[in-house]
ChimeraX commands (.cxc) that place a marker at each C-alpha (Angstrom):
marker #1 position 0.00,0.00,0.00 radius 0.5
marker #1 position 1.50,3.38,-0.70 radius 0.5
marker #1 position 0.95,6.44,1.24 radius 0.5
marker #1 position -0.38,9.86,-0.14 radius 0.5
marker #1 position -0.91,13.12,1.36 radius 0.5
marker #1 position -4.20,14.55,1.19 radius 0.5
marker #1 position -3.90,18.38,0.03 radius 0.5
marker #1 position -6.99,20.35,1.14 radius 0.5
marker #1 position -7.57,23.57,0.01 radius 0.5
marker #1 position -10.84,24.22,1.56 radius 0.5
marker #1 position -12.33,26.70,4.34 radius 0.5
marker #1 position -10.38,23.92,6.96 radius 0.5
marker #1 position -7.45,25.06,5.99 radius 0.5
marker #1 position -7.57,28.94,6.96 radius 0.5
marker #1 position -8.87,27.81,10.17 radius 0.5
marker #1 position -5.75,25.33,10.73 radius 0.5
marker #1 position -3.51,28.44,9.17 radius 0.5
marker #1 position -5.13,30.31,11.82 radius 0.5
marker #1 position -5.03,28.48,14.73 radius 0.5
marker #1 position -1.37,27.48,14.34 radius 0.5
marker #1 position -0.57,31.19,14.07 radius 0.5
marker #1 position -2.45,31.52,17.28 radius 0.5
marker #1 position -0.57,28.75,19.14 radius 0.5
marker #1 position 2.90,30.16,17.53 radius 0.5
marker #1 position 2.16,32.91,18.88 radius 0.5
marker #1 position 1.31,32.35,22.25 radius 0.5
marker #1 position 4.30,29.90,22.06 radius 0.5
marker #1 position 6.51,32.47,21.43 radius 0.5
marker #1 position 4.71,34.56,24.44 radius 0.5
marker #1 position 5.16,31.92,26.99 radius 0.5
marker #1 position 8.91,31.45,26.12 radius 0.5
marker #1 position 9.40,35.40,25.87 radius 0.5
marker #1 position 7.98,35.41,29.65 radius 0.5
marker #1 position 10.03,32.79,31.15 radius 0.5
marker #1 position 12.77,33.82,29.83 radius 0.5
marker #1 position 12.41,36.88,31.45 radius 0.5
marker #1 position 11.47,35.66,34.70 radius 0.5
marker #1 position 15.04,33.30,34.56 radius 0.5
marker #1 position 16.81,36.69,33.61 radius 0.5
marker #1 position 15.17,38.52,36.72 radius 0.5
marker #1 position 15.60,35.50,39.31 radius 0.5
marker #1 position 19.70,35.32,38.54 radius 0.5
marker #1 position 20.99,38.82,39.29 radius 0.5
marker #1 position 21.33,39.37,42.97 radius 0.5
marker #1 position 23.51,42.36,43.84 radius 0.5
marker #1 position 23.93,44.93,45.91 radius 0.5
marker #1 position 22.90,45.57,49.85 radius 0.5
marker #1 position 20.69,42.20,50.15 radius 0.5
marker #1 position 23.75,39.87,48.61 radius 0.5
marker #1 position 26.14,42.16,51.02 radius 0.5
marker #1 position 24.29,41.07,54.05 radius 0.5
marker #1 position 24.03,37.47,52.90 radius 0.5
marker #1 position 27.77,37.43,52.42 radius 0.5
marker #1 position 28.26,39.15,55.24 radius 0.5
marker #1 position 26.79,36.74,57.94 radius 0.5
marker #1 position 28.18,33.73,56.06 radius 0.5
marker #1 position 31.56,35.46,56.75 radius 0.5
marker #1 position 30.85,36.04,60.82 radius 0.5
marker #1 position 29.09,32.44,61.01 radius 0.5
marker #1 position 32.62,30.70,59.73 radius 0.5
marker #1 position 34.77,32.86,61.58 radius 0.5
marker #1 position 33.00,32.02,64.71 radius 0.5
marker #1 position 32.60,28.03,63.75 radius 0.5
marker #1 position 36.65,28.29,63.45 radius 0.5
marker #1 position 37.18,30.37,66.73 radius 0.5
marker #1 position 34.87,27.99,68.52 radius 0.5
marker #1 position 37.09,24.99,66.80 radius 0.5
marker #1 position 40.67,26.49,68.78 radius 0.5
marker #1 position 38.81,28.03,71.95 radius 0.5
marker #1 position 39.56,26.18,74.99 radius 0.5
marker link #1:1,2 radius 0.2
marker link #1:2,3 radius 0.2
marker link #1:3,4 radius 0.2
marker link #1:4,5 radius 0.2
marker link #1:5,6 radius 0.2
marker link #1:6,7 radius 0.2
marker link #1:7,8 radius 0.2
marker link #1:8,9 radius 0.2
marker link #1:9,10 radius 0.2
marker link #1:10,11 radius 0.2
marker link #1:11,12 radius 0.2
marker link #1:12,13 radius 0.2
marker link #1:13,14 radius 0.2
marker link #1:14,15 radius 0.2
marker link #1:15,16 radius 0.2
marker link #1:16,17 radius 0.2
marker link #1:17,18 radius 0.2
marker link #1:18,19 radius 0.2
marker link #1:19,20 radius 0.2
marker link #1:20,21 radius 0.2
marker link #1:21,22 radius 0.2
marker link #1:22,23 radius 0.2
marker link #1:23,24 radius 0.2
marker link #1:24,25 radius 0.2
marker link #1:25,26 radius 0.2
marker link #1:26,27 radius 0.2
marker link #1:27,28 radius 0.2
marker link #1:28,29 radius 0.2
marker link #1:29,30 radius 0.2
marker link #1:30,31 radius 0.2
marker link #1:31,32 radius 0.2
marker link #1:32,33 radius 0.2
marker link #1:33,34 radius 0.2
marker link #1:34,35 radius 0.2
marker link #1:35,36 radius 0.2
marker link #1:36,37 radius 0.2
marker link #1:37,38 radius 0.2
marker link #1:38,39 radius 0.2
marker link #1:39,40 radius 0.2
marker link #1:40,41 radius 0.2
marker link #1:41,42 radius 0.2
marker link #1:42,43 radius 0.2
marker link #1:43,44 radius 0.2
marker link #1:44,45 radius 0.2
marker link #1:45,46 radius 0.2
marker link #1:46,47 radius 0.2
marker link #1:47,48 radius 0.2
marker link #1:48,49 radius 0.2
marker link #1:49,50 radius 0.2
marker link #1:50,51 radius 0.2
marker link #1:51,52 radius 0.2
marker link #1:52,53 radius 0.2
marker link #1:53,54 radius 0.2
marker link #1:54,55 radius 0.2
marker link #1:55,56 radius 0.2
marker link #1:56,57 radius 0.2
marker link #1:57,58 radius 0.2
marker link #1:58,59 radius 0.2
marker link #1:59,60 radius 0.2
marker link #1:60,61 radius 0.2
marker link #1:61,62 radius 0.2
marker link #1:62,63 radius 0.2
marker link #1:63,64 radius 0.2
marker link #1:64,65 radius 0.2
marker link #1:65,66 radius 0.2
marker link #1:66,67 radius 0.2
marker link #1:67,68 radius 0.2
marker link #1:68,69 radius 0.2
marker link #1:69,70 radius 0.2
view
């Protein structure tokens, strides 16, 4: 048995045409926003990150003092 393709060229196919374009498009919306929300989630800086380094610095300082206190 061989396999053909059906062409239609009917009113189905605008709607197909259509509704693709719609998916595409919200496709391409979806990606746009997560992309965005990796960008905003990865740039930590300034007086928050500070802190943060900050206490890690004074918590190991103290774990080593602690370690030669006697």
């Amino acid at each position: 048995m061989a396999t053909h393709r059906i062409n239609h060229h009917g009113p189905d196919d605008s709607l197909d045409n259509v509704v693709e374009q719609h998916a595409s498009k919200r496709l391409k919306k979806i990606q746009e926003e997560q992309a965005k929300a990796y960008e905003r989630g990865h740039h930590h800086s300034g007086l928050p990150r500070f802190f943060m380094n900050l206490v890690v610095i004074v918590a190991v300082v103290l774990m080593i003092m602690m370690m030669f206190w006697k």
